[in-house]
PyMOL commands that place a pseudoatom at each C-alpha (Angstrom):
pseudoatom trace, name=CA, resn=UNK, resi=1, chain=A, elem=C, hetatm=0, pos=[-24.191, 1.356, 11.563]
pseudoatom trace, name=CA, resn=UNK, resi=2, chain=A, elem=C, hetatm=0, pos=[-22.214, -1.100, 14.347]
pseudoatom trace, name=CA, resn=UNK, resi=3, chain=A, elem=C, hetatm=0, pos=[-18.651, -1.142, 14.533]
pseudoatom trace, name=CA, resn=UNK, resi=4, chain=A, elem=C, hetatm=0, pos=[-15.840, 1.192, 13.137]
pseudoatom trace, name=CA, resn=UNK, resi=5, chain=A, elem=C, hetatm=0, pos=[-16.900, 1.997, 9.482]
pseudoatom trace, name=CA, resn=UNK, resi=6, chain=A, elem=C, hetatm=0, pos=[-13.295, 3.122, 7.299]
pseudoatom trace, name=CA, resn=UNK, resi=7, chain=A, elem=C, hetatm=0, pos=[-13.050, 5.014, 4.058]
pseudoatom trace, name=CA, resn=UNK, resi=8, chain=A, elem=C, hetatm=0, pos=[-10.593, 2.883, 1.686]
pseudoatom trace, name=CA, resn=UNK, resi=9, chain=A, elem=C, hetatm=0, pos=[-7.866, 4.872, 0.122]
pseudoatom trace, name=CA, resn=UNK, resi=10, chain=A, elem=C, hetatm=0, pos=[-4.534, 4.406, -1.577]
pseudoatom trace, name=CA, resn=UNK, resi=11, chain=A, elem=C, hetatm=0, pos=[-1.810, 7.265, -0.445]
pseudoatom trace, name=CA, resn=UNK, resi=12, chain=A, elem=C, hetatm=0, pos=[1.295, 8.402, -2.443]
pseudoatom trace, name=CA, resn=UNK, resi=13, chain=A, elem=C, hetatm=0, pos=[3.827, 8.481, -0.064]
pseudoatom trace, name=CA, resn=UNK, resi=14, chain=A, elem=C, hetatm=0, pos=[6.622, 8.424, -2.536]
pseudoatom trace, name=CA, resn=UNK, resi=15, chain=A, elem=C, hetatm=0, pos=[9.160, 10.406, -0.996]
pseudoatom trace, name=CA, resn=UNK, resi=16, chain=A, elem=C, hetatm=0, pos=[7.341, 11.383, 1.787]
pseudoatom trace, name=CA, resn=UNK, resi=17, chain=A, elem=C, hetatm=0, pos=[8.347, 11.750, 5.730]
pseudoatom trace, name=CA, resn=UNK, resi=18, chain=A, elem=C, hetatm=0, pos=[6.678, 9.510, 7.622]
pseudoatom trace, name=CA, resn=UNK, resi=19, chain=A, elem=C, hetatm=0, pos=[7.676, 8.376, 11.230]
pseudoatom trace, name=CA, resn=UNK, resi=20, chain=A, elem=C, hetatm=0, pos=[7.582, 4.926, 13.173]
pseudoatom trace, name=CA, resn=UNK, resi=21, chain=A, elem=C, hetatm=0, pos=[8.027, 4.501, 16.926]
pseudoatom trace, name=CA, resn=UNK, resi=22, chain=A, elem=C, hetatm=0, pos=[9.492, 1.965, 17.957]
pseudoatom trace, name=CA, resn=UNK, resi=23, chain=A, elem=C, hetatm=0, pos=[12.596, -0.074, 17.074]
pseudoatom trace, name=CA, resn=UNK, resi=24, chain=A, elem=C, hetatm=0, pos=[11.319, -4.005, 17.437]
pseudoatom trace, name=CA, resn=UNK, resi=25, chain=A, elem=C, hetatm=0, pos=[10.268, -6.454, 14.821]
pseudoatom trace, name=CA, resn=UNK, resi=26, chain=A, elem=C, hetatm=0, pos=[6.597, -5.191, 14.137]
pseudoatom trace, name=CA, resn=UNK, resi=27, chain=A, elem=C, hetatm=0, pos=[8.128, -1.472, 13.623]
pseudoatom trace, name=CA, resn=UNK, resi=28, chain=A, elem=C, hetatm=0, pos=[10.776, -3.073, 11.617]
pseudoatom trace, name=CA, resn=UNK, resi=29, chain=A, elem=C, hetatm=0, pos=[7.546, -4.584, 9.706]
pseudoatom trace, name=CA, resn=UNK, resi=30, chain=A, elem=C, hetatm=0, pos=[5.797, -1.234, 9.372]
pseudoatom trace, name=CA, resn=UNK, resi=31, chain=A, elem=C, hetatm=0, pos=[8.823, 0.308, 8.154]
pseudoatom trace, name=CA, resn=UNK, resi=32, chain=A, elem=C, hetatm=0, pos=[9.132, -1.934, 5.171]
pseudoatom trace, name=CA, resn=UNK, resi=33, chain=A, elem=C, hetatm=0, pos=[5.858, -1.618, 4.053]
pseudoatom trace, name=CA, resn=UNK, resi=34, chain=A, elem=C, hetatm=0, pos=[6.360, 2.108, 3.784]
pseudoatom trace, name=CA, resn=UNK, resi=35, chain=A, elem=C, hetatm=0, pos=[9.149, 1.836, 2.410]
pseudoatom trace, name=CA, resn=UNK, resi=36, chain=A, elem=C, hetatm=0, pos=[7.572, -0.286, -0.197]
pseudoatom trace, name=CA, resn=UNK, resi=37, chain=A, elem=C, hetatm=0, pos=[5.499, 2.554, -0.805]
pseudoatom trace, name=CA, resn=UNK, resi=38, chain=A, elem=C, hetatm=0, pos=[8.764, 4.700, -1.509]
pseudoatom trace, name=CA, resn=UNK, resi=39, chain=A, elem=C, hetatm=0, pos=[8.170, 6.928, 1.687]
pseudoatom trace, name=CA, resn=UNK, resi=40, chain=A, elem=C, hetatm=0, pos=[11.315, 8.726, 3.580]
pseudoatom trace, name=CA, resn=UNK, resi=41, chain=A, elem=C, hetatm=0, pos=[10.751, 6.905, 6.809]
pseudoatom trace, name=CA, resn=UNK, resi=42, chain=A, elem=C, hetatm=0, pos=[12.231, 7.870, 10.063]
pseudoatom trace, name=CA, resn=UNK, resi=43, chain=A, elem=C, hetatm=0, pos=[12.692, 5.401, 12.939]
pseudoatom trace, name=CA, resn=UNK, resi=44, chain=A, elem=C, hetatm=0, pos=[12.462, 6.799, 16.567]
pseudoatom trace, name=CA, resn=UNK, resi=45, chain=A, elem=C, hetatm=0, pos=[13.597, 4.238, 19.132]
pseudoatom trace, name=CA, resn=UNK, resi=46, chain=A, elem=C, hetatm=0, pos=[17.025, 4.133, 21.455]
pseudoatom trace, name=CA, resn=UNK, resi=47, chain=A, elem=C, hetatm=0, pos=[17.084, 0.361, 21.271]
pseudoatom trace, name=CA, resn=UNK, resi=48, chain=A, elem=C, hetatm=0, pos=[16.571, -1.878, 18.151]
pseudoatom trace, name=CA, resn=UNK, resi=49, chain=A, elem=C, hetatm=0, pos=[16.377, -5.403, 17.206]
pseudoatom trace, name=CA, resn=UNK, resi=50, chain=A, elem=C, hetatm=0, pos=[18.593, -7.227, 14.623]
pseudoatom trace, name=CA, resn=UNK, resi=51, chain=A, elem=C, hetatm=0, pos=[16.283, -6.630, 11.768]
pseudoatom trace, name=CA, resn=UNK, resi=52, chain=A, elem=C, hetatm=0, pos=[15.692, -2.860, 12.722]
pseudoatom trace, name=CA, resn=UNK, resi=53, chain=A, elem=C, hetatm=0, pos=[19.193, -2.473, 12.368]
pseudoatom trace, name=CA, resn=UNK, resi=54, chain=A, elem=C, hetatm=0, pos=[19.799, -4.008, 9.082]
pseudoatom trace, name=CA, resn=UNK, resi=55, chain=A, elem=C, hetatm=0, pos=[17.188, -1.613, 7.724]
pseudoatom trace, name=CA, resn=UNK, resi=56, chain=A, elem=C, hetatm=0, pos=[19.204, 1.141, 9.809]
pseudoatom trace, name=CA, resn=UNK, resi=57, chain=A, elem=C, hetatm=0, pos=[22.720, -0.245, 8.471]
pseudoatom trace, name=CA, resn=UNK, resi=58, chain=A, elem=C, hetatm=0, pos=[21.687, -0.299, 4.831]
pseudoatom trace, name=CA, resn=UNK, resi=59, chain=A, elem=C, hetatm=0, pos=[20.690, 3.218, 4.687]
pseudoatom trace, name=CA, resn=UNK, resi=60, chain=A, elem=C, hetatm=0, pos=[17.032, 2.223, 4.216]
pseudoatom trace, name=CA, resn=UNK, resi=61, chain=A, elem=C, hetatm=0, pos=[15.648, 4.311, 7.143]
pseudoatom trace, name=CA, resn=UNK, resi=62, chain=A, elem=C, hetatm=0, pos=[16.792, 7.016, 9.061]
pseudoatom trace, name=CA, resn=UNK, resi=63, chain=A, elem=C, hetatm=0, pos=[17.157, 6.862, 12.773]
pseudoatom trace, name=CA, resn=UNK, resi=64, chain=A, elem=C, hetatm=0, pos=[17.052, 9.185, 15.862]
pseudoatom trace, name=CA, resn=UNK, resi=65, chain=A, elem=C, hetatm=0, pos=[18.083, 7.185, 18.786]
pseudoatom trace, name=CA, resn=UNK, resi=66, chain=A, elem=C, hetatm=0, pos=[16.163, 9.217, 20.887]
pseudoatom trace, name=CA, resn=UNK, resi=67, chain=A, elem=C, hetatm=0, pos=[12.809, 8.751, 23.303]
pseudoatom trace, name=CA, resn=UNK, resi=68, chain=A, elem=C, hetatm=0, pos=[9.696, 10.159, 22.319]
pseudoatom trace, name=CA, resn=UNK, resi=69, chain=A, elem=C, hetatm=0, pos=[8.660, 13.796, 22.375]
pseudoatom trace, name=CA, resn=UNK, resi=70, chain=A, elem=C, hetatm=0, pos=[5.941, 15.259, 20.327]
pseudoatom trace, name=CA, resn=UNK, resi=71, chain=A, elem=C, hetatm=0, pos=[8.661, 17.082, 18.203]
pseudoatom trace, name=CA, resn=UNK, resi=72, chain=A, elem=C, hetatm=0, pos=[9.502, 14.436, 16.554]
pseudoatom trace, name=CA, resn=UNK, resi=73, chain=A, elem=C, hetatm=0, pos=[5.736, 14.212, 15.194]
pseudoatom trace, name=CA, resn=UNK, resi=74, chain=A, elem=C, hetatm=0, pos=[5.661, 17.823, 12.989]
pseudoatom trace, name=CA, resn=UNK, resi=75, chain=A, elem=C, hetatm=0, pos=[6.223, 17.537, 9.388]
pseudoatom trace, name=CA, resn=UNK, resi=76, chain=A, elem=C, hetatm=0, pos=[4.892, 14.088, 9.008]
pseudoatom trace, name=CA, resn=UNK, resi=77, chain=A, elem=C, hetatm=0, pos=[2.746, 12.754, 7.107]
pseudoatom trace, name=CA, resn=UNK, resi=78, chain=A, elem=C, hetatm=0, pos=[2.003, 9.801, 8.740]
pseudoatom trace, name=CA, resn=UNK, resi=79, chain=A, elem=C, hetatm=0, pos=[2.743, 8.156, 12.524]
pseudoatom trace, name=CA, resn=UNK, resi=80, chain=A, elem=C, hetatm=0, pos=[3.229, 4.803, 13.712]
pseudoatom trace, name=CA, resn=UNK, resi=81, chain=A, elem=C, hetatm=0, pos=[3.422, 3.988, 16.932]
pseudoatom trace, name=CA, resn=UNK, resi=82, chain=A, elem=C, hetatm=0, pos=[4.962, 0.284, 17.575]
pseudoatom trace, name=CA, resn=UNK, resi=83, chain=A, elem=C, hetatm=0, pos=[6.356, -0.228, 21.041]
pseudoatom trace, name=CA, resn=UNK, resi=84, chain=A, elem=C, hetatm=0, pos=[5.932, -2.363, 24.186]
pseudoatom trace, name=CA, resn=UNK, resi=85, chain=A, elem=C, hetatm=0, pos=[4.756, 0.604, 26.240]
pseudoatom trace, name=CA, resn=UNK, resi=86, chain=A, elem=C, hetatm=0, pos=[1.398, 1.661, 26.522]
pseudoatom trace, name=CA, resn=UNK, resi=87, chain=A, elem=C, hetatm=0, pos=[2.693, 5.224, 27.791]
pseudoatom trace, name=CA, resn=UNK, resi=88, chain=A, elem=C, hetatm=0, pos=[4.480, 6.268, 24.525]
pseudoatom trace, name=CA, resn=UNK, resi=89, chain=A, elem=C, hetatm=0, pos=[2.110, 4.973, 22.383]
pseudoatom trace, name=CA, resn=UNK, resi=90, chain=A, elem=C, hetatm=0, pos=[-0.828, 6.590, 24.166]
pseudoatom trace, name=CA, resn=UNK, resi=91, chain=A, elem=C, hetatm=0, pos=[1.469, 10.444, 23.851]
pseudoatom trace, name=CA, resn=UNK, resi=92, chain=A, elem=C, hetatm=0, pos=[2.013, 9.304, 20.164]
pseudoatom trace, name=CA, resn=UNK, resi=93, chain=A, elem=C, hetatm=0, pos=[-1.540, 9.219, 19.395]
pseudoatom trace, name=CA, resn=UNK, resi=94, chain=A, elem=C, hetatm=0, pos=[-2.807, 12.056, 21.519]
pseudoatom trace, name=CA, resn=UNK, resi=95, chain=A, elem=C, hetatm=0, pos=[-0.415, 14.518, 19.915]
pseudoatom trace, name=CA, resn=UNK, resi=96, chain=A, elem=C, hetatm=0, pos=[-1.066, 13.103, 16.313]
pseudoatom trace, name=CA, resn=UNK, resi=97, chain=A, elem=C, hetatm=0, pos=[-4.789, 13.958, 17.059]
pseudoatom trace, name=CA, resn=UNK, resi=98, chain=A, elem=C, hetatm=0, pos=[-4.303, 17.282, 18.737]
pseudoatom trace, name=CA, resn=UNK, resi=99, chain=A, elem=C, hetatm=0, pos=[-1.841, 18.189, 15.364]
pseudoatom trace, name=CA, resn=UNK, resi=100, chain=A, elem=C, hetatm=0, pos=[-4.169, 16.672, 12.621]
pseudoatom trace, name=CA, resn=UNK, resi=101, chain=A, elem=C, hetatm=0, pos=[-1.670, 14.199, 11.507]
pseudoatom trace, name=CA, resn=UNK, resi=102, chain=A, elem=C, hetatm=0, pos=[-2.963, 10.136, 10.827]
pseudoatom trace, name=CA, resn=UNK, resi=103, chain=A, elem=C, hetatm=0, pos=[-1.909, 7.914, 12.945]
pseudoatom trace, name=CA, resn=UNK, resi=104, chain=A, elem=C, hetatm=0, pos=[-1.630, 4.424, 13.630]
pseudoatom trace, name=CA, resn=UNK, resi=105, chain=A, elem=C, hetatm=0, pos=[-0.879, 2.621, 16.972]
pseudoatom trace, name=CA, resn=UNK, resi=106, chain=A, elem=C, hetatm=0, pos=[-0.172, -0.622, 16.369]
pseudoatom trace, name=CA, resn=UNK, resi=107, chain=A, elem=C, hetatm=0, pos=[-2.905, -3.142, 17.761]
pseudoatom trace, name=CA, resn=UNK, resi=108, chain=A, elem=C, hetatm=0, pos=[-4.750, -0.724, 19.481]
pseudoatom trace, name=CA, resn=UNK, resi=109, chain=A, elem=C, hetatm=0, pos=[-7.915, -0.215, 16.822]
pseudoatom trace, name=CA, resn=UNK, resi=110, chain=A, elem=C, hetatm=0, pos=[-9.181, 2.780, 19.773]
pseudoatom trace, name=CA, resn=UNK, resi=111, chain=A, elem=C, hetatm=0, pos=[-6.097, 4.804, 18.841]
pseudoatom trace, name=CA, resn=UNK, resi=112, chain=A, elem=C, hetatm=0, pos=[-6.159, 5.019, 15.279]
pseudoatom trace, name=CA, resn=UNK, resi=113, chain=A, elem=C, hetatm=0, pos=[-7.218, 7.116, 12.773]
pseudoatom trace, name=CA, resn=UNK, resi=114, chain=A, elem=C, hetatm=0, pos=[-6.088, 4.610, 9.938]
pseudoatom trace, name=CA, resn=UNK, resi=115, chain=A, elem=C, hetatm=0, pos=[-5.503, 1.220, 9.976]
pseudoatom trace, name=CA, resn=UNK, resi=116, chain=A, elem=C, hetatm=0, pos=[-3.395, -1.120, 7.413]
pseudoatom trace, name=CA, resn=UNK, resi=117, chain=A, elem=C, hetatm=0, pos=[-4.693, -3.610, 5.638]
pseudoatom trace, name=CA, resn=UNK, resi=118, chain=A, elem=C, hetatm=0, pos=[-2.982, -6.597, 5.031]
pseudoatom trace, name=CA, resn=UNK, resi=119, chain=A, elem=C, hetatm=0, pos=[-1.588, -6.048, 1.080]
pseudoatom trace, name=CA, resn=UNK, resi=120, chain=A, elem=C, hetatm=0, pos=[-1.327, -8.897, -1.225]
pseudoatom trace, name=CA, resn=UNK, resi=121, chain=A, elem=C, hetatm=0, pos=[1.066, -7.215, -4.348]
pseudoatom trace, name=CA, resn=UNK, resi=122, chain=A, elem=C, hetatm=0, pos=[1.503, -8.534, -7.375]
pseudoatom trace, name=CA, resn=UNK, resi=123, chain=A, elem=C, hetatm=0, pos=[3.252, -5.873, -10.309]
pseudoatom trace, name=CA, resn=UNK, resi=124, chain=A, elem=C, hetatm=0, pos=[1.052, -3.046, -10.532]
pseudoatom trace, name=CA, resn=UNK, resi=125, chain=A, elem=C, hetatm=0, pos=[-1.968, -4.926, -8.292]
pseudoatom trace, name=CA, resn=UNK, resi=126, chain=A, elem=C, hetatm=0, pos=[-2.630, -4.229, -5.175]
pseudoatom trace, name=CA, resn=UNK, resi=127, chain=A, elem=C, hetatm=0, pos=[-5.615, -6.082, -3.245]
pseudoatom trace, name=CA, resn=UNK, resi=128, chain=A, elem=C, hetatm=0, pos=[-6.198, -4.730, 0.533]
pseudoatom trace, name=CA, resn=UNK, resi=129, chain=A, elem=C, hetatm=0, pos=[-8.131, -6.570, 2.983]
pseudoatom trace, name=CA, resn=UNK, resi=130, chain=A, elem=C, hetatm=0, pos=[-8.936, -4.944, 6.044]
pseudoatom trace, name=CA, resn=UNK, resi=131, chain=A, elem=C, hetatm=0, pos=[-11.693, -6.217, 9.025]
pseudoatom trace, name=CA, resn=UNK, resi=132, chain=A, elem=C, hetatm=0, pos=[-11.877, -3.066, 10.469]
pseudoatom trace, name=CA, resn=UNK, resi=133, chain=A, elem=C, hetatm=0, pos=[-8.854, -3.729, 12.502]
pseudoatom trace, name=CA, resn=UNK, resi=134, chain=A, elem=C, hetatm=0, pos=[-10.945, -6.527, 14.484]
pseudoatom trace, name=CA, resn=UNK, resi=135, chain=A, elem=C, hetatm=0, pos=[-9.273, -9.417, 13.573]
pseudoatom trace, name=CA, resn=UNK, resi=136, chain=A, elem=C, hetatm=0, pos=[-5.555, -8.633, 11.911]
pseudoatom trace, name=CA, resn=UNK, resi=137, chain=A, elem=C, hetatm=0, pos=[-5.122, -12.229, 11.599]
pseudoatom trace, name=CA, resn=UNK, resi=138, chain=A, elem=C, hetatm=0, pos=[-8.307, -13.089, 9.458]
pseudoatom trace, name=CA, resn=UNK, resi=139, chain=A, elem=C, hetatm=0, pos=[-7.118, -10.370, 7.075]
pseudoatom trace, name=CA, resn=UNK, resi=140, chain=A, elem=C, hetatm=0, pos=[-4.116, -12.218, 6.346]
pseudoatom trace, name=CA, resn=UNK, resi=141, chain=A, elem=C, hetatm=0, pos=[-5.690, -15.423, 5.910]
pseudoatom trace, name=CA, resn=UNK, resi=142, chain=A, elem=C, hetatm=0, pos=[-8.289, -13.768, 3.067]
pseudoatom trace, name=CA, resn=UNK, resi=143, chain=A, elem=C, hetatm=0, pos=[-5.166, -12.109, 1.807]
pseudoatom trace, name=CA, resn=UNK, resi=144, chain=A, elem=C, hetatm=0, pos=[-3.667, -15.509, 1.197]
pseudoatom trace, name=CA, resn=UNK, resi=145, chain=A, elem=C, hetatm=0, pos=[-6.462, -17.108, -0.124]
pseudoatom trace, name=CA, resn=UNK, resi=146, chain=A, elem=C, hetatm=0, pos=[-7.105, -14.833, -2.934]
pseudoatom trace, name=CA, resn=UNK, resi=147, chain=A, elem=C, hetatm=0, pos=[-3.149, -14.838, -3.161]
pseudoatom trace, name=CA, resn=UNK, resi=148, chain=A, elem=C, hetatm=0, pos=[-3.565, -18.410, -4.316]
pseudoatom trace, name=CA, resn=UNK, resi=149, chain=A, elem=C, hetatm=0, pos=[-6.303, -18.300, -6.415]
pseudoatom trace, name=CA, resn=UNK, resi=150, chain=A, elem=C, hetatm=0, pos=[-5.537, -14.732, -8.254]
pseudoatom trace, name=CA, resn=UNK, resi=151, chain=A, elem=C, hetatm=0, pos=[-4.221, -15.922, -12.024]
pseudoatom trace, name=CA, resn=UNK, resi=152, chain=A, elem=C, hetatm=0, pos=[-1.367, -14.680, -13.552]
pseudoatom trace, name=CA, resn=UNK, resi=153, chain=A, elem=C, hetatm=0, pos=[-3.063, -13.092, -16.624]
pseudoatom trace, name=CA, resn=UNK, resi=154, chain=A, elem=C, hetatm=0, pos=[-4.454, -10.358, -14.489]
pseudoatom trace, name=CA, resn=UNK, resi=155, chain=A, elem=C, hetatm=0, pos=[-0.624, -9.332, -13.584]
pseudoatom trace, name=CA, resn=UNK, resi=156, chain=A, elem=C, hetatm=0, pos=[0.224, -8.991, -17.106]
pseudoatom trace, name=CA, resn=UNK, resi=157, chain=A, elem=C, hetatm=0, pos=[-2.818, -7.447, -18.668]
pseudoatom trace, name=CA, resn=UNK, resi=158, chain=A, elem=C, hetatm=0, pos=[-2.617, -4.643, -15.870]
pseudoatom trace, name=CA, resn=UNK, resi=159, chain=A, elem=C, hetatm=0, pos=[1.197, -4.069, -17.728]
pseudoatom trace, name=CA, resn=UNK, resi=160, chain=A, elem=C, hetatm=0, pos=[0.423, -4.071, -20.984]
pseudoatom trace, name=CA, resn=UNK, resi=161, chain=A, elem=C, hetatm=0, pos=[-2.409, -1.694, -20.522]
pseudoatom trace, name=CA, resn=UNK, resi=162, chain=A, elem=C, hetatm=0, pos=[0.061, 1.062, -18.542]
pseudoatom trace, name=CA, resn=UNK, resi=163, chain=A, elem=C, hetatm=0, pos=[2.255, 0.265, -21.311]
pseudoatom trace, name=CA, resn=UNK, resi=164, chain=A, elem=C, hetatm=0, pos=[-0.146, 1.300, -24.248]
pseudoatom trace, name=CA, resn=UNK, resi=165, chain=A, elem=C, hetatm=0, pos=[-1.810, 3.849, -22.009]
pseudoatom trace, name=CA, resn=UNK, resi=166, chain=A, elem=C, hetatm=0, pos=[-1.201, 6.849, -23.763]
pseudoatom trace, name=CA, resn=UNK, resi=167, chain=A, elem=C, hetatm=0, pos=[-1.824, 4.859, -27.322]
pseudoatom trace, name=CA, resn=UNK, resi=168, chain=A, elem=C, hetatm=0, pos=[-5.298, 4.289, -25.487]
pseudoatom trace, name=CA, resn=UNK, resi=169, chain=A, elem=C, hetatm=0, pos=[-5.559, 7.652, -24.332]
pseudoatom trace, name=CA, resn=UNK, resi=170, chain=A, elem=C, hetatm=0, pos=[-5.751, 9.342, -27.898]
pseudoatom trace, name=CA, resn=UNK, resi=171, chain=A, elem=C, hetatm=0, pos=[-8.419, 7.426, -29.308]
pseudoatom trace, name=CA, resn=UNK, resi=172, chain=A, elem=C, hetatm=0, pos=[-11.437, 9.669, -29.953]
pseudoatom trace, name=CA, resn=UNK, resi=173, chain=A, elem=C, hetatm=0, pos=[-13.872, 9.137, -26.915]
pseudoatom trace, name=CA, resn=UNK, resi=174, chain=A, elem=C, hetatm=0, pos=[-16.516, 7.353, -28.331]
pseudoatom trace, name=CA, resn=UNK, resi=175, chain=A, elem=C, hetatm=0, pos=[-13.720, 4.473, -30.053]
pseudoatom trace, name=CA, resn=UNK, resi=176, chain=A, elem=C, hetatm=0, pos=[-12.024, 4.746, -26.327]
pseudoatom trace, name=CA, resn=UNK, resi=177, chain=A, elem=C, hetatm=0, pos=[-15.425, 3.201, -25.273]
pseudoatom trace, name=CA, resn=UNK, resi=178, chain=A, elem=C, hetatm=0, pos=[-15.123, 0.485, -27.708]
pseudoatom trace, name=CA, resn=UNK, resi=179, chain=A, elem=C, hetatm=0, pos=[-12.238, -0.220, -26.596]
pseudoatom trace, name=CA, resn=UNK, resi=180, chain=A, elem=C, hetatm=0, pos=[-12.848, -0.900, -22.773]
pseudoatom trace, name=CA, resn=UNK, resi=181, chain=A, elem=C, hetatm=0, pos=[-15.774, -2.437, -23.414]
pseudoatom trace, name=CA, resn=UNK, resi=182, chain=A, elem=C, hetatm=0, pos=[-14.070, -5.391, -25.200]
pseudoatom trace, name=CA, resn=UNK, resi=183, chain=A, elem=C, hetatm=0, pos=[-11.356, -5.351, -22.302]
pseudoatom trace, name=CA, resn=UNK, resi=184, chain=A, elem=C, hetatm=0, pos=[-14.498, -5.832, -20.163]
pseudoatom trace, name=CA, resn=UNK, resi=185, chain=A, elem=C, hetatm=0, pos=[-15.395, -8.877, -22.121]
pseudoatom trace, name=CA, resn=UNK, resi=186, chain=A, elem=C, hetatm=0, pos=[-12.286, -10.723, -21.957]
pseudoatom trace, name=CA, resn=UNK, resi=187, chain=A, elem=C, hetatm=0, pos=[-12.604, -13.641, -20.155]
pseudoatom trace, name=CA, resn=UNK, resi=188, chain=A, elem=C, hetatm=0, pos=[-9.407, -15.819, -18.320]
pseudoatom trace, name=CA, resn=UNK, resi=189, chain=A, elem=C, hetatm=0, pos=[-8.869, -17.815, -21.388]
pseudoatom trace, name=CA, resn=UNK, resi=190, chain=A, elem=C, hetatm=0, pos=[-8.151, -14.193, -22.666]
pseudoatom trace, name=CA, resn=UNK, resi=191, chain=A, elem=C, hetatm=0, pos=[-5.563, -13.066, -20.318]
pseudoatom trace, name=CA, resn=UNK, resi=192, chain=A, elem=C, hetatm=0, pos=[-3.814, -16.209, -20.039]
pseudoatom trace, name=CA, resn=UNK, resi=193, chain=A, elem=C, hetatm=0, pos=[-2.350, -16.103, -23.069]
pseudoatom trace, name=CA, resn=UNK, resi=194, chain=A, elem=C, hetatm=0, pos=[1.254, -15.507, -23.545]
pseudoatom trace, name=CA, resn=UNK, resi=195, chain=A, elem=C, hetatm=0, pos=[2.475, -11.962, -22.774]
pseudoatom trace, name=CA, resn=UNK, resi=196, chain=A, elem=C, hetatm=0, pos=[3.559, -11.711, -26.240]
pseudoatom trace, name=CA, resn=UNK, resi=197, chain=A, elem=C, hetatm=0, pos=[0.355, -12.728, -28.049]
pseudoatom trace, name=CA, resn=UNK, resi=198, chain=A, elem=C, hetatm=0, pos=[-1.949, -10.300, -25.212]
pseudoatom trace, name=CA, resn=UNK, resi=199, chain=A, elem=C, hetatm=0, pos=[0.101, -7.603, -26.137]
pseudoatom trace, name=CA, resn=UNK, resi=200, chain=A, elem=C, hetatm=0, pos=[-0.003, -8.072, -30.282]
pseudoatom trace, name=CA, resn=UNK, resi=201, chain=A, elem=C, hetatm=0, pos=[-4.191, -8.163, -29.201]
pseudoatom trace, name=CA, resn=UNK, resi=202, chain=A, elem=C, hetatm=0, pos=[-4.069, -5.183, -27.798]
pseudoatom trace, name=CA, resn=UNK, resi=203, chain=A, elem=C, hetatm=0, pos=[-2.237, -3.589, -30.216]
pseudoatom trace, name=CA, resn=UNK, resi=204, chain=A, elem=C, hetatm=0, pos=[-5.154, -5.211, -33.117]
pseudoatom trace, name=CA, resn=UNK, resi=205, chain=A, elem=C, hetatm=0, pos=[-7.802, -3.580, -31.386]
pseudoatom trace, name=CA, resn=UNK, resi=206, chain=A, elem=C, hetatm=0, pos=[-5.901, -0.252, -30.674]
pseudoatom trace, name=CA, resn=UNK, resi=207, chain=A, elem=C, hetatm=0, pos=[-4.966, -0.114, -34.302]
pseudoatom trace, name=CA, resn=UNK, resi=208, chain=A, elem=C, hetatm=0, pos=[-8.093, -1.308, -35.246]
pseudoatom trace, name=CA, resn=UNK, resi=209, chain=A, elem=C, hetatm=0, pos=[-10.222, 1.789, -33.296]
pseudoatom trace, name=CA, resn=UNK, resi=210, chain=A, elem=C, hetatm=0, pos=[-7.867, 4.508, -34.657]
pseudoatom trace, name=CA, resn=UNK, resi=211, chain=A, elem=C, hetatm=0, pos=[-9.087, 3.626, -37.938]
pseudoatom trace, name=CA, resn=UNK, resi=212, chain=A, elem=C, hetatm=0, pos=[-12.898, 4.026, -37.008]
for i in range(1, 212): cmd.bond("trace and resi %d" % i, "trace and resi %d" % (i + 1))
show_as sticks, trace
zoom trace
């Protein structure tokens, strides 16, 4: 097998202490995708740019103005390294291996033990496409291209179903079955209808399964 081979997850970091070094426009970046993710993220730089510091201003982030020592590393979850100098992020990554803790060094595919994929998010959808960090850029174009061609149905099929989830959940197993298998028939005419008229659907066949 050629080439770095990655396991695909999805981590809940809701709440979670995670740590980015650095304090220029890719951390800045990095920190707002965890923080989409609902982490606790600190920031560890002494300098930051202009959009660092808005995240810093409005309480989004905590930071420690302070240079890197591997002190800073216990307790994480997760590190990412995103600075201009080869030095720090090379320490970042050494001690992140040496203490079991995932890390990322931005750009540098050789010191990583994850990478990030480039996210497309829509509602509860989330579509990851990663080239085994070898060509950032390509994963954002394939990204973008499904972003344009990824109907709106799906969006609000994936809500309605989290919304009648625990309707769904109590139907005897063998109805359950039923069930998804007709959700696994629909087809886009299906999910493109209004949210309104999915959602009375749903309901039908719910209803219609508890009374098997």
């Amino acid at each position: 097998m050629g080439g770095n081979s990655y396991y695909s997850i999805c981590l809940d970091l809701e709440n979670r202490p995670c740590l980015v070094v650095g304090g220029g426009d890719v951390a800045a970046r990095k920190v707002e995708g965890l923080l989409r993710a609902r982490a606790s993220v600190t920031l560890l730089s002494p300098q930051v740019s202009p959009n660092t510091k808005y995240l810093i201003d409005n309480e989004f982030v905590k930071w420690n103005d302070s240079v890197y020592q591997k002190k800073f590393i216990y307790g994480m979850t997760l590190v990412i390294a995103a600075t201009d100098n080869l030095k720090v992020n090379k320490s970042v990554y050494e001690d992140c291996v040496k203490t079991g803790i995932p890390v990322n060094v931005v750009d540098e595919p050789s010191r990583c033990t994850f990478i990030i994929p480039a996210i497309l998010q829509r509602g509860d959808i989330q579509i990851a496409v990663n080239t085994g960090g070898a060509a950032p850029l390509i994963s954002g174009k394939i990204r973008d291209h499904i972003s344009l061609s990824l109907d709106d149905g799906w969006e609000s099929i994936t809500a309605l179903l989290k919304e009648l989830r625990p309707r769904i959940k109590n139907l005897p197993p063998q109805q359950k079955e039923k069930f998804w298998n007709i959700i696994r028939g629909f087809t886009l005419d299906d999910i493109r209808k209004s949210k309104e008229e999915l959602k009375q659907n749903l309901e039908q066949i719910i209803t219609a399964h508890q009374k098997d």
